[in-house]
C-alpha positions in Angstrom: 43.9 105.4 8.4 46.9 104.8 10.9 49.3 107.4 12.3 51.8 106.2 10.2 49.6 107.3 6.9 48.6 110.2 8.3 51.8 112.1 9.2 53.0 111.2 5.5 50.1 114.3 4.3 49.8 117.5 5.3 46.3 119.5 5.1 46.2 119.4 1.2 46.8 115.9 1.1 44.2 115.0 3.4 42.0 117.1 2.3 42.7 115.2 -1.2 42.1 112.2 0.2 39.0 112.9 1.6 37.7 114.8 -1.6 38.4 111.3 -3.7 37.3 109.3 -1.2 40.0 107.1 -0.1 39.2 108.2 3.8 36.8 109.6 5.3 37.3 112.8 7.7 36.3 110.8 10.5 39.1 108.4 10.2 41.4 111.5 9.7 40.2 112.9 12.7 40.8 109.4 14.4 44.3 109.6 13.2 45.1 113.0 14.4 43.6 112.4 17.5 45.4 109.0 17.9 48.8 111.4 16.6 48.2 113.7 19.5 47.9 111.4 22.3 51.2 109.8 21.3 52.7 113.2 21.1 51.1 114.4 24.4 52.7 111.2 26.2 55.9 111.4 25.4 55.8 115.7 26.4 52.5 116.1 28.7 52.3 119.2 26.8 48.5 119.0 26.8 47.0 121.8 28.9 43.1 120.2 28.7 42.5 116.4 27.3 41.1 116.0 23.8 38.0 114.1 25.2 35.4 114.6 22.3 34.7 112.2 20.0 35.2 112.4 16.6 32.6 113.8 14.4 30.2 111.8 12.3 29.4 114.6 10.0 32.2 117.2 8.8 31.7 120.8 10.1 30.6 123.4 8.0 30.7 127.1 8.4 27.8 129.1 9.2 25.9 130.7 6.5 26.6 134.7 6.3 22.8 134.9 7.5 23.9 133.5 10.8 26.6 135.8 11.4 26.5 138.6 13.6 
């Protein structure tokens, strides 16, 4: 996914795409990440770096059995 495709979705819409498999969330994670660095050139609005890489498996929430 490229920039370009991603700023034409909002969260729905990815989220659609990534339910019927046209991307992945990794390459939408990519994309937003590649979004905000662009953004964060042009207005150094970034307080701390985005430095982590993006995920291989999606995040899930904790089970209620885990929460305290």
């Amino acid at each position: 996914m490229h920039i370009h495709e991603y700023t034409r979705y909002d969260a729905v819409g990815l989220r659609n795409l990534i339910k019927s498999g046209e991307v992945t969330a990794a390459e939408v994670e990519t994309a937003a990440r590649e979004a905000l660095a662009a953004a964060d050139e042009r207005v150094n609005g970034l307080a701390l770096p985005s430095s982590r890489r993006p995920s291989a498996t999606p995040r899930t929430a904790p089970s209620p059995a885990c929460r305290s």
